[in-house]
C-alpha positions in Angstrom: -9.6 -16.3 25.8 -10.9 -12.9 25.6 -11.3 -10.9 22.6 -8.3 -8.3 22.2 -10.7 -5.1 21.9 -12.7 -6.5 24.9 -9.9 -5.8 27.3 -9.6 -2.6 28.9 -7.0 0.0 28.1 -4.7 -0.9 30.4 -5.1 -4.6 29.7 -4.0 -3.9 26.2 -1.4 -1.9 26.4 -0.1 -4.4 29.1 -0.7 -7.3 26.3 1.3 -5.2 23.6 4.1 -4.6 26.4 4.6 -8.2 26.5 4.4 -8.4 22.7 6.8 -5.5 22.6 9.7 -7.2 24.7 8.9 -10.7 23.1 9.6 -9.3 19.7 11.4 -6.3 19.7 9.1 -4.1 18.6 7.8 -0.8 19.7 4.4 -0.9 21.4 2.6 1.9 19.2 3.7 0.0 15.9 1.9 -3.1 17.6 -1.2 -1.6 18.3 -1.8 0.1 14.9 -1.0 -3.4 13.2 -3.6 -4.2 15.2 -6.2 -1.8 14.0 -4.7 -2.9 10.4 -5.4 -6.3 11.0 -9.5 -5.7 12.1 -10.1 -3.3 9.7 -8.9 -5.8 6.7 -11.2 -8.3 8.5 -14.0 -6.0 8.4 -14.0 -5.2 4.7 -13.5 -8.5 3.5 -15.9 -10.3 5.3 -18.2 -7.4 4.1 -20.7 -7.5 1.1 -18.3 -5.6 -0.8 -15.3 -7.6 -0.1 -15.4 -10.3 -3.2 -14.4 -7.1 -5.2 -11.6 -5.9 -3.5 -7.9 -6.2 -4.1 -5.5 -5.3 -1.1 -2.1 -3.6 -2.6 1.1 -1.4 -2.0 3.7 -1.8 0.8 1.5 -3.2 3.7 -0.1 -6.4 1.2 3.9 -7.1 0.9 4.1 -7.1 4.6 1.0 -9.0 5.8 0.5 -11.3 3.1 4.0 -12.3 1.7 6.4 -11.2 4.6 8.5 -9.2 2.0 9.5 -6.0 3.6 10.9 -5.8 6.5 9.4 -2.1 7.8 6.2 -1.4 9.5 3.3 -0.5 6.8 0.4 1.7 8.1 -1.6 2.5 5.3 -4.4 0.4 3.4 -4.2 0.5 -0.8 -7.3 -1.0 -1.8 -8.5 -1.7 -5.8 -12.4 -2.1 -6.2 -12.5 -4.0 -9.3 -13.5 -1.6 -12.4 -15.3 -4.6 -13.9 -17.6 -4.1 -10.8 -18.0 -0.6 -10.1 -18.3 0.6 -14.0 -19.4 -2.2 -16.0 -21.5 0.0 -18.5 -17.9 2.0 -19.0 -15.7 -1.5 -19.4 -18.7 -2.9 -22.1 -17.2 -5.1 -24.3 -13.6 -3.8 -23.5 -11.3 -6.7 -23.7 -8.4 -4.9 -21.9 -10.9 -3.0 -19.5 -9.1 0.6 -20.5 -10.4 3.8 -22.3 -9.5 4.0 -25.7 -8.5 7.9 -26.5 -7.9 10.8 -24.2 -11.5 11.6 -24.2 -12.7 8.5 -22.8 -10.1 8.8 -20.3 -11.1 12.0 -18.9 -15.0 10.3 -18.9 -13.6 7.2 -17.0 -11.5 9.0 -14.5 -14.5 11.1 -13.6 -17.0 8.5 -13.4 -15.2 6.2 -11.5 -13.9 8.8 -9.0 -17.5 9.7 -7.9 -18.7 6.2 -8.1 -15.6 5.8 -6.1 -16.3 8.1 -3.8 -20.2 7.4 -3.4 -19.2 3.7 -2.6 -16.8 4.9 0.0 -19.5 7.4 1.8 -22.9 5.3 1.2 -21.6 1.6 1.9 -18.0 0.9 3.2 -17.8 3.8 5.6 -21.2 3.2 7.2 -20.2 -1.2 7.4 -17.3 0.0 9.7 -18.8 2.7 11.6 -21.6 0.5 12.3 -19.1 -2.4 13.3 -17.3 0.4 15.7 -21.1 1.3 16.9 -21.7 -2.5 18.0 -18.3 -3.6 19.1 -18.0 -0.5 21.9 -14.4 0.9 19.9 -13.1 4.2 21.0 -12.9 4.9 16.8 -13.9 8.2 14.7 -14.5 7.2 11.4 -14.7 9.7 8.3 -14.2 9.5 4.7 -12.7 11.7 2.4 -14.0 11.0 -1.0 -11.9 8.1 -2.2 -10.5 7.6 1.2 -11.5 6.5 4.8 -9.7 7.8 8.0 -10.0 4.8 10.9 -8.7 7.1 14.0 -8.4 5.7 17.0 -7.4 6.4 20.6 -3.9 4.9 21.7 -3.1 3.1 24.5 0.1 4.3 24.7 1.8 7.8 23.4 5.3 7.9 21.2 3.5 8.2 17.6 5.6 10.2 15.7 6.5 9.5 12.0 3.9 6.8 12.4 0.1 8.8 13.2 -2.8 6.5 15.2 -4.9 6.7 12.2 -5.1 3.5 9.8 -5.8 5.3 6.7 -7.9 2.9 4.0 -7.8 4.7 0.2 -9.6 3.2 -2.8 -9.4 3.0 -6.4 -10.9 1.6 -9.1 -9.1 1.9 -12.7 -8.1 -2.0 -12.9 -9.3 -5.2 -11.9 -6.4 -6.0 -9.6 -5.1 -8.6 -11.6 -2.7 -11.1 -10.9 -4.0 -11.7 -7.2 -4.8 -14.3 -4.7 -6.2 -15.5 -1.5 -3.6 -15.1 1.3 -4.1 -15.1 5.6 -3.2 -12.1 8.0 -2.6 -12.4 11.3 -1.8 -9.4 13.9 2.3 -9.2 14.6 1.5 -8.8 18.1 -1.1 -12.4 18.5 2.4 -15.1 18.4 3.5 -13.2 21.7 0.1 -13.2 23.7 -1.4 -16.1 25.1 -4.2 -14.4 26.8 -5.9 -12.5 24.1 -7.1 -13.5 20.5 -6.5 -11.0 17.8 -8.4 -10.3 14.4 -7.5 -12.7 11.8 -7.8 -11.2 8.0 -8.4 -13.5 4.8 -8.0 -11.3 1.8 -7.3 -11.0 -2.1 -4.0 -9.4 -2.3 -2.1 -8.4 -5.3 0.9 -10.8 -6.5 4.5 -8.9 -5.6 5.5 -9.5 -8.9 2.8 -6.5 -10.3 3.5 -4.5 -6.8 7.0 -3.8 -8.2 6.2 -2.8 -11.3 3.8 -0.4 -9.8 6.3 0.8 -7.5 9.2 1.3 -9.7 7.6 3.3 -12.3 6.1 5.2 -9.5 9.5 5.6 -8.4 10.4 6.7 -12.0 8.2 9.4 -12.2 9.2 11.2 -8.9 12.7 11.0 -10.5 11.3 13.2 -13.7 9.6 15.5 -10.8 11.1 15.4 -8.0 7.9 15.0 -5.6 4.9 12.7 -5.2 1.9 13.4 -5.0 0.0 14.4 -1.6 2.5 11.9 -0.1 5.1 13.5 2.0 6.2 9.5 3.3 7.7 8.5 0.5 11.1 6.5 1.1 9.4 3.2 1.8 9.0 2.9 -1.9 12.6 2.2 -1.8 13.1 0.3 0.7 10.6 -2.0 -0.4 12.1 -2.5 -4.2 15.3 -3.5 -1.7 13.2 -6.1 -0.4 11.2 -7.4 -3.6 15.0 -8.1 -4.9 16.5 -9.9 -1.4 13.3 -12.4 -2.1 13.5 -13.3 -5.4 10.1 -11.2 -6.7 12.2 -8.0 -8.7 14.1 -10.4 -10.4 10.5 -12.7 -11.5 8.9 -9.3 -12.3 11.8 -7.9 -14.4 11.4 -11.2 -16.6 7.6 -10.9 -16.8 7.9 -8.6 -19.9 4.3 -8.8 -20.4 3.5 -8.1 -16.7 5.3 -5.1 -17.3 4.2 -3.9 -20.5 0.6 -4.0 -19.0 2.0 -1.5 -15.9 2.7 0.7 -18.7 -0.3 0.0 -20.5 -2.4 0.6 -17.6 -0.5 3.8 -15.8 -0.2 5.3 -19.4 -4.4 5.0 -19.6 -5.1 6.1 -16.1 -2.1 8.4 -14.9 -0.5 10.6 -17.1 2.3 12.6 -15.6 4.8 15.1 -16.8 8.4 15.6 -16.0 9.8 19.1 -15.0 9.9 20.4 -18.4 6.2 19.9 -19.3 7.1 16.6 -21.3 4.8 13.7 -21.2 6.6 10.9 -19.3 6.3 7.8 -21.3 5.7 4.7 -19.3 6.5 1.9 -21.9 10.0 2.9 -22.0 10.4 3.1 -18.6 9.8 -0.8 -18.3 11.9 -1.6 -21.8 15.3 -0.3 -20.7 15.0 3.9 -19.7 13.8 2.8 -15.7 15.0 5.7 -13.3 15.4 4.7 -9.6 17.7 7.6 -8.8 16.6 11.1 -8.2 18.7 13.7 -8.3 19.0 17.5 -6.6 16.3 18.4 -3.8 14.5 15.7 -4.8 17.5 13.2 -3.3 17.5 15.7 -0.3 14.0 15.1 0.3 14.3 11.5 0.4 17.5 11.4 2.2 15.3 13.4 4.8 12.6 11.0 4.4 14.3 8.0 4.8 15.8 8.8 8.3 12.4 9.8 9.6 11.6 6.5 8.7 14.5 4.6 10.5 14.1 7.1 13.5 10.7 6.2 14.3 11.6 2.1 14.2 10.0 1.5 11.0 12.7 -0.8 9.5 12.5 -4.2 11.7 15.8 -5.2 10.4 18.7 -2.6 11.3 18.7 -0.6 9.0 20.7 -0.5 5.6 22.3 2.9 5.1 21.3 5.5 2.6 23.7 5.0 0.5 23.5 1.4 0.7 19.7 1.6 -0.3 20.2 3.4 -3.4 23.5 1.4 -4.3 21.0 -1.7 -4.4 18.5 0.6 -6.5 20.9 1.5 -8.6 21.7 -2.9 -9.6 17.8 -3.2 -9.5 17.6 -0.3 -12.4 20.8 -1.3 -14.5 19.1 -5.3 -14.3 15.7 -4.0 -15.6 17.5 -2.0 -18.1 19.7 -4.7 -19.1 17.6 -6.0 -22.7 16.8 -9.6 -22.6 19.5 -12.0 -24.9 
């Protein structure tokens, strides 16, 4: 069978047409799966891949099938033990000690960061764009990589034709594991093969801890940051609870406390008011899932751009269903342990 990329553009977009009426789903969200699916393949096969940990929303929807929305956007964690081992030195817990050695890691690792993403990963793929024949710019943007690439068909709205890859370094990415990706679109087709990922992805259970207190601090602020998409952090802790991974990561205490360990080292944040919010009593009974004044506007806003665009693969919950089940989620986590 041919190669998916090999066909031409009207052979593809015929391919995600039958995909699309197989399974329901629009075409454009296909094809950018697609492009999610390749790129994965390309970094983990790469010299760089055996220190890389895939994360956020989309590692819950290729690798464990928890949400049920379409997830564009790659979070990546280059493993700190790797990219800054003279930092880390004999650091058990891999973490800056005072608020001077913070500022000194954060900087460091940034441009190291940002020097891996310019001098190594971005040339791997644009040289794997160069040999393959892809109709792909490719351009980085210190910790992050833009993968833009021409559609076969129009209707992206909420959801852009760029795969966007951004990179970190502050942990190791611990706990992970080994987990297959395949594209959404390859069960439908019989006539094409489509890239197959195998990658280290982050274990749900530290995803929602990550989320939540994220969460938690846009309640104290009433924005995130340089994200203007943010409603699929809800929807997602929905989905963690329906499968059973909220409820193992609410009794992992000590999964939690090194969230707030870790967050409190590497990303300080202040409510409102000017007051330093304090992570470790977030995750011991203070969590905040519920935001309040223009900050629930926004993400009232927010979340029906998302179910517009046919994000949410499932019909959607309703607004007020979403937070009613965030609301259980923070009262459970709150709830101290008899």
């Amino acid at each position: 069978m041919p190669d998916f990329f090999a066909l031409s553009a009207a052979d593809r977009r015929e391919a995600l047409a039958v995909a699309a009426d197989a399974s329901g789903r629009p075409i454009h969200l296909l094809e950018k799966d697609v492009w999610v699916v390749w790129t994965l393949q390309e970094l983990f096969e790469s010299a760089q891949g055996e220190h890389l940990v895939f994360k956020g929303g989309t590692s819950l929807s290729k690798c464990y099938d928890v949400i049920r929305r379409f997830s564009e956007d790659i979070d990546l964690t280059y493993d700190i033990r790797a990219i800054a081992p003279d930092l880390v030195g004999e650091s058990k817990s891999n973490l800056p000690s005072n608020n001077s050695q913070r500022k000194k890691w954060k900087d460091e690792i940034n441009e190291r960061v940002a020097k891996l993403v310019s001098e190594k990963i971005m040339p791997q793929l644009a040289e794997s764009i160069h040999t393959r024949k892809l109709s792909v710019k490719v351009s980085a943007d210190n910790e992050s990589i833009l993968l833009e690439f021409d559609p076969v068909v129009p209707g992206y709205g909420y959801v852009k034709p760029i795969v966007k890859l951004e990179f970190g370094a502050r942990s190791t990415g611990e706990p992970n594991e080994m987990r297959n990706m395949v594209c959404d679109a390859a069960s439908h087709v019989s006539k094409a093969t489509f890239p197959v990922a195998k990658v280290r992805a982050m274990l749900p259970e530290r995803t929602f801890w990550e989320k939540a207190t994220a969460i938690h601090v846009f309640c104290y602020q009433g924005k995130f940051r340089g994200d203007d998409r943010y409603a699929r952090h809800w929807h997602d802790l929905t989905r963690l609870d329906a499968t059973g991974y909220a409820a193992k990561a609410i009794a992992d205490k000590n999964l939690a406390k090194e969230v707030a360990i870790h967050k409190t080292a590497f990303f300080v944040e202040k409510d409102t008011a000017g007051t330093v919010i304090d992570y470790h009593q977030a995750v011991t009974g203070t969590l905040r899932l519920i935001p309040s004044g223009e900050a629930l506007g926004a993400l009232t806003k927010d979340y029906k751009g998302m179910v517009d665009d046919g994000l949410l693969l499932d019909e959607a919950a309703t607004f007020e269903k979403l937070l009613e089940t965030c609301k259980s989620i923070q009262d459970r986590a709150n709830t101290p342990v008899k």
